[in-house]
N, C-alpha and C positions, 0 to 999 in steps of 0.2 A: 749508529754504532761507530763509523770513525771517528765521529768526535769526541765521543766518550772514552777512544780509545788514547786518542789523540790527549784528552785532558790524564790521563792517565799515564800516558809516558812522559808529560811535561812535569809531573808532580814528583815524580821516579828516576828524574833528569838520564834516561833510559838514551838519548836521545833516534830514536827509530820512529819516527812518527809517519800515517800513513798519508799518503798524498790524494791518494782517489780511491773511488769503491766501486763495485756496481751495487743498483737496486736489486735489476732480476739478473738473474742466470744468463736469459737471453741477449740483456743488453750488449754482447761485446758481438754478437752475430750481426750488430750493422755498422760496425768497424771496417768490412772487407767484405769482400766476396768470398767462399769459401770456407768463411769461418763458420764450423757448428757446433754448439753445444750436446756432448756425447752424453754425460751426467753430471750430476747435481747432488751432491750431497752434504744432510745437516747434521750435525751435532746431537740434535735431542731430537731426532725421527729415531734411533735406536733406543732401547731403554739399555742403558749401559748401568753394568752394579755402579762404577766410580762416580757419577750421576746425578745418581736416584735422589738428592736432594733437593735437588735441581728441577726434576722431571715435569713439575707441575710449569711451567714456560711452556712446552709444549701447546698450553693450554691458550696463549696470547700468540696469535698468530705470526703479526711483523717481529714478535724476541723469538720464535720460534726459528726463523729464518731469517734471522741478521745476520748469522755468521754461517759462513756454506765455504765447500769448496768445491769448486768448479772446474769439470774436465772439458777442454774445445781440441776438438779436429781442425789445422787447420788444412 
């Protein structure tokens, strides 16, 4: 997904391009001690009206959770 994103704001000369991602949620909990991931939330786990066109992703697990955002405690 960041690459994608990444060819996508090169094309859009946008220039904001991402530098790093995590895979899981949990990845940044062995950054530190302390750090815990509180939640995790995606995109297309709600069935949102603005969406619905969209909705069938769901359906492919890794596009289902490429894009998250992510709460940590630290």
């Amino acid at each position: 997904m960041r690459r994608a994103h990444n060819l996508r704001v090169a094309g859009k000369r946008i220039g904001a391009p991402l530098h790093w991602a995590l895979k899981r949620a949990q990845d940044l909990e062995r950054w530190g001690d302390g750090i815990r991931l509180s939640e995790a939330r995606y995109p297309f786990q709600y069935s949102e009206p603005r969406l619905r066109r969209v909705l069938k992703v769901r359906l492919v697990p890794f596009l289902a959770t490429g894009i998250g955002v992510f709460h940590h405690q630290f």
